[in-house]
C-alpha positions as CSV (number, residue, x, y, z in Angstrom):
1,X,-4.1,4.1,-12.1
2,X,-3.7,4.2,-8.2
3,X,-5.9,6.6,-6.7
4,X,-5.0,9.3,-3.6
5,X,-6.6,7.0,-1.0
6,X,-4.4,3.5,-2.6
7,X,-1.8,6.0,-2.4
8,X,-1.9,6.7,1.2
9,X,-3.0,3.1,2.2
10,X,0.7,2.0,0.4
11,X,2.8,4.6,2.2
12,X,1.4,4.0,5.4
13,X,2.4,-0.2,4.9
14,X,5.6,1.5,3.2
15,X,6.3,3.8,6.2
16,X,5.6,1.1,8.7
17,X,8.3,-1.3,7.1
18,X,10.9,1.7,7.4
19,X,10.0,1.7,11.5
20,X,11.0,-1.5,12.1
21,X,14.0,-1.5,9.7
22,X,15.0,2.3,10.6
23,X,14.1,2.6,14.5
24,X,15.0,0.5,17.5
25,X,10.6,-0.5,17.4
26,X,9.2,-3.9,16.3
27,X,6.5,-3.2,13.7
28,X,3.6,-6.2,13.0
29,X,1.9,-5.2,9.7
30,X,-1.6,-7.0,8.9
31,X,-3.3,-6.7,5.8
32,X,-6.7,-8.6,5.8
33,X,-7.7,-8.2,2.2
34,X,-11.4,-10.7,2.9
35,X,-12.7,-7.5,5.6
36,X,-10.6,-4.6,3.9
37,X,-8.3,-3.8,7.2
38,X,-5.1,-2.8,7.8
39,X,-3.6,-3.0,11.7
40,X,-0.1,-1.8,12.1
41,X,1.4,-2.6,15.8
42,X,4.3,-1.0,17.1
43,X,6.3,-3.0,19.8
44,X,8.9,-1.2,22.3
45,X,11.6,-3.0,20.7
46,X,13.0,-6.2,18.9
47,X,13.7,-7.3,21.7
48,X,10.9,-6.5,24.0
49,X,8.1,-7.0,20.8
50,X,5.8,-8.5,23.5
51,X,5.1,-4.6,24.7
52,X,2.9,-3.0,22.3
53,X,3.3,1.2,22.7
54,X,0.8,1.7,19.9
55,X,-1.3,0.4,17.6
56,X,-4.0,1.6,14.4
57,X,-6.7,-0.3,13.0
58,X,-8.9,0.5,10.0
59,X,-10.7,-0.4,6.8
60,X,-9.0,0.4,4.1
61,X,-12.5,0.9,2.1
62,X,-14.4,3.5,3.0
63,X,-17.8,2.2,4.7
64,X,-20.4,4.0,6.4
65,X,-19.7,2.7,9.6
66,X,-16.0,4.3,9.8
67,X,-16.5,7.2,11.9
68,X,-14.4,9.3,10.3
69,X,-15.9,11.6,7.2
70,X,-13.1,12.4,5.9
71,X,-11.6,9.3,5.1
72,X,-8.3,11.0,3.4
73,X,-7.8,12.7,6.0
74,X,-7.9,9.9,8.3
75,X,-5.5,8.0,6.3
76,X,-3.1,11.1,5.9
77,X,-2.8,11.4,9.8
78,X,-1.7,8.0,10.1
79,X,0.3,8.2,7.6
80,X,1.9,11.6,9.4
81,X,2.4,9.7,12.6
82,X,4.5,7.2,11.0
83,X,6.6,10.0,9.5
84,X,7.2,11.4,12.8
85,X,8.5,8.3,14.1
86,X,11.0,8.3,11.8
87,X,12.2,11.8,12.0
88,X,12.3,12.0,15.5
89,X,12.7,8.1,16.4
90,X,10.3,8.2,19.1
91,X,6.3,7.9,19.4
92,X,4.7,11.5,19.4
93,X,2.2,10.2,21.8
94,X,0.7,14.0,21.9
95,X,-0.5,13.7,18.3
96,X,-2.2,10.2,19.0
97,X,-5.6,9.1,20.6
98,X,-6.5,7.4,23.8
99,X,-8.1,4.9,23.2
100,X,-9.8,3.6,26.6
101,X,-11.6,0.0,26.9
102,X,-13.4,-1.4,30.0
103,X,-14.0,-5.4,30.4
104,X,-16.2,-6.5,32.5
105,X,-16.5,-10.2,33.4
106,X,-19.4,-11.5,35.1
107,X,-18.1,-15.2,36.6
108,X,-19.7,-18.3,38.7
């Protein structure tokens, strides 16, 4: 029997199929089964797939390093975002997070 959490982790590969087939975005769906992640990367277009406008990353087992306790919960939101997508056809970038990184390079 699937469980709530298999469940989710289905609808949200599910959901991101129906982006790229529904909308005008190019969706990259990975699956890495050997670290338990899924990564889904939405492009600008079909044609412009180069420009990512967002992405998600995340195990798809619970571990004690995800820093999210409510793991459902986590999984439901992405799932909700994907929804949106396809209701509205565009990327409700108020209901997302910023994710910030800064690179330093130290050269000689």
């Amino acid at each position: 029997m699937i469980q709530e959490k298999e469940m989710l982790i289905i609808q949200i590969m599910q959901l991101s199929y129906l982006v790229q087939a529904k909308t005008k975005y190019c969706v990259f769906i990975n699956f890495a089964g050997h670290v338990d992640t899924l990564q889904v990367d939405i492009r600008e277009s079909k044609k412009h797939w180069e420009k990512e406008v967002l992405k998600t990353e995340f195990h798809t087992v619970y571990k004690n390093y995800q820093p999210h306790e409510d793991a459902l919960a986590f999984y439901k939101a992405k799932r909700d975002i994907l929804v949106r997508i396809l209701e509205d056809g565009d990327i409700p970038y108020e209901d997302c997070e910023v994710e910030q990184e800064i690179v330093e390079h130290i050269i000689f």
